[in-house]
N, C-alpha and C positions, 0 to 999 in steps of 0.2 A: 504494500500500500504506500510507503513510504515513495520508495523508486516511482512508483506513477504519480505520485502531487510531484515528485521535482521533474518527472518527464514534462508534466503537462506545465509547470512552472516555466524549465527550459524553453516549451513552443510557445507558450505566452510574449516572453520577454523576444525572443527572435521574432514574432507577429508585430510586436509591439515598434520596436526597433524598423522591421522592414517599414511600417505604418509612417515612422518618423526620415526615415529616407524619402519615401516618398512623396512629402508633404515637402520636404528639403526641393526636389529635382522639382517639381510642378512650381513650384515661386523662381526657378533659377532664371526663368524670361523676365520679369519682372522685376527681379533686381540686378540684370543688365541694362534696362532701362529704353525708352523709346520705343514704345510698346503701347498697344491700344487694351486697358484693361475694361470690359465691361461687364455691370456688377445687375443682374435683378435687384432688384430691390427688395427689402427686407422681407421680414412673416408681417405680413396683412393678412388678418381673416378674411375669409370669403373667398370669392371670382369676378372679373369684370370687374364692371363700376355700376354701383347700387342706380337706381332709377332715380331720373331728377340730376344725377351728378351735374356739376360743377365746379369747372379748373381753376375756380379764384374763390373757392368757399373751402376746405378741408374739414367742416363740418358733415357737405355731402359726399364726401369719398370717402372709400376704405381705407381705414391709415394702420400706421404699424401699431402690434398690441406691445406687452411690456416684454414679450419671446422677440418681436423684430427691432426692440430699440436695443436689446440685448447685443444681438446678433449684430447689429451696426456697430456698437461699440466695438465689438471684437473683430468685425473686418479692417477699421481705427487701428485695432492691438496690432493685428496682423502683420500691417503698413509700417509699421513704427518698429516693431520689434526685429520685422528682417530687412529693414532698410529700405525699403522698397519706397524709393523716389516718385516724388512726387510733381508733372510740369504745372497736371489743369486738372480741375475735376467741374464736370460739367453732369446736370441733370434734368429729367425730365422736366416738367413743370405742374408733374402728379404729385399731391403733397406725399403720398407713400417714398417715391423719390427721395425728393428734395429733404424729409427727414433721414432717411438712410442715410444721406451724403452728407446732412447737418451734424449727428449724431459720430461720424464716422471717420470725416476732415476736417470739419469746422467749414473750412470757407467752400463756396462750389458756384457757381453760374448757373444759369438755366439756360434750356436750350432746348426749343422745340423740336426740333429734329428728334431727338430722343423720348418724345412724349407719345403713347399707348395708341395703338393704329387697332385697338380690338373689337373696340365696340361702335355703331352709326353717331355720328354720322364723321368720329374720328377715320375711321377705315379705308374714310376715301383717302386720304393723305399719303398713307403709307409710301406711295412710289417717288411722290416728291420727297418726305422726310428721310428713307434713304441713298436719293440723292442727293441731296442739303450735306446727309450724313458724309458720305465717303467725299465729296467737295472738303469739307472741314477738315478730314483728317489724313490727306493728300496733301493742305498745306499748310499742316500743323507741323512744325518742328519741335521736338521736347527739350531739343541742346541734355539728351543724358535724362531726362526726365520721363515719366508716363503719363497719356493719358487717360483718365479715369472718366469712365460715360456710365453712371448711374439712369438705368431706364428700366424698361418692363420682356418680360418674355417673348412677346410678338416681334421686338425691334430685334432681339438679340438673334431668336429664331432667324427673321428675314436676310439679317445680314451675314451671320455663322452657318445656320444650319444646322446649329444645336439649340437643342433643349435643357433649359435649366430650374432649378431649383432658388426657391427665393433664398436672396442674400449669396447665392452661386459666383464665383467670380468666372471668365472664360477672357483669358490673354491669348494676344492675338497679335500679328502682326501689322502694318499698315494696309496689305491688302486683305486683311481679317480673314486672313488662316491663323487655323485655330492652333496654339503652342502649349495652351496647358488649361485645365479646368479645377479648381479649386473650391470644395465645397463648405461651409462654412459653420455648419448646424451640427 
């Protein structure tokens, strides 16, 4: 009995370990810097955006609960703790957003480009927003920095072709191939 709690102790600590490699090599784009990071936005309960919304009220939107202010703080940790430079941080103009990127940088822009193409009669947009998008970051220069594009799953979907997880980060390069996905929950 003994020999098996240290076997399974041994495959713990190697699980554990490889878990911490990996976590290592997925940030190593990021902390070379000039790199387009873009983040979901935090845990907001629900889907969509409630009936009624409106982009200049955060009353009527789904905002983050006390799990997505969590969560932004710790993508903030994340930033800080492995250096990962910083040029711009821009976001949607969804207050789920704009809290994420508050909570997580401090300072951020807004940028419609980056704002939720899911629901009517935003949906129409989408074609032009990302091309606004890739316009921006074609003549974005970081000089050594990254940029940071806090938005929503549909923007990130359209323009990666991945699907993410709120608070999800997915670096990329300027032509937004994907270099690493980092999950944050």
């Amino acid at each position: 009995m003994k020999k098996q709690i240290i076997s399974l102790l041994k495959i713990s600590f190697l699980f554990f370990s490889f878990q911490l490699q990996a976590n290592e090599i997925n940030l190593k784009p990021a902390q070379d810097g000039d790199k387009i990071i873009l983040i979901r936005h935090a845990k907001a309960p629900g889907g969509g955006d409630p009936e009624g919304f409106k982009i200049e009220d955060c009353k009527t939107q789904r905002n983050l609960d006390i799990m997505g202010i969590n969560q932004s703080k710790k993508i903030g940790r994340l930033f800080r703790e492995n250096e990962i430079k910083i040029d711009k941080v821009l976001s949607s103009q969804w207050c789920r957003c704009k809290d994420t990127a508050k909570y997580a940088f401090g300072d951020f822009q807004e940028f419609s480009a980056l704002n939720s193409t899911y629901t009517p009669p935003y949906d129409q947009n989408e074609k032009q927003q990302i091309q606004d998008l890739k316009i921006y970051v074609n003549n974005w220069n970081g000089k050594g920095g990254n940029l940071v594009l806090v938005t929503h799953y549909v923007i990130i979907l359209a323009i990666t072709g991945e699907t993410t997880r709120s608070g999800e980060l997915v670096i990329t390069d300027k032509n937004f191939k994907v270099l690493s996905k980092i999950n944050t929950f």
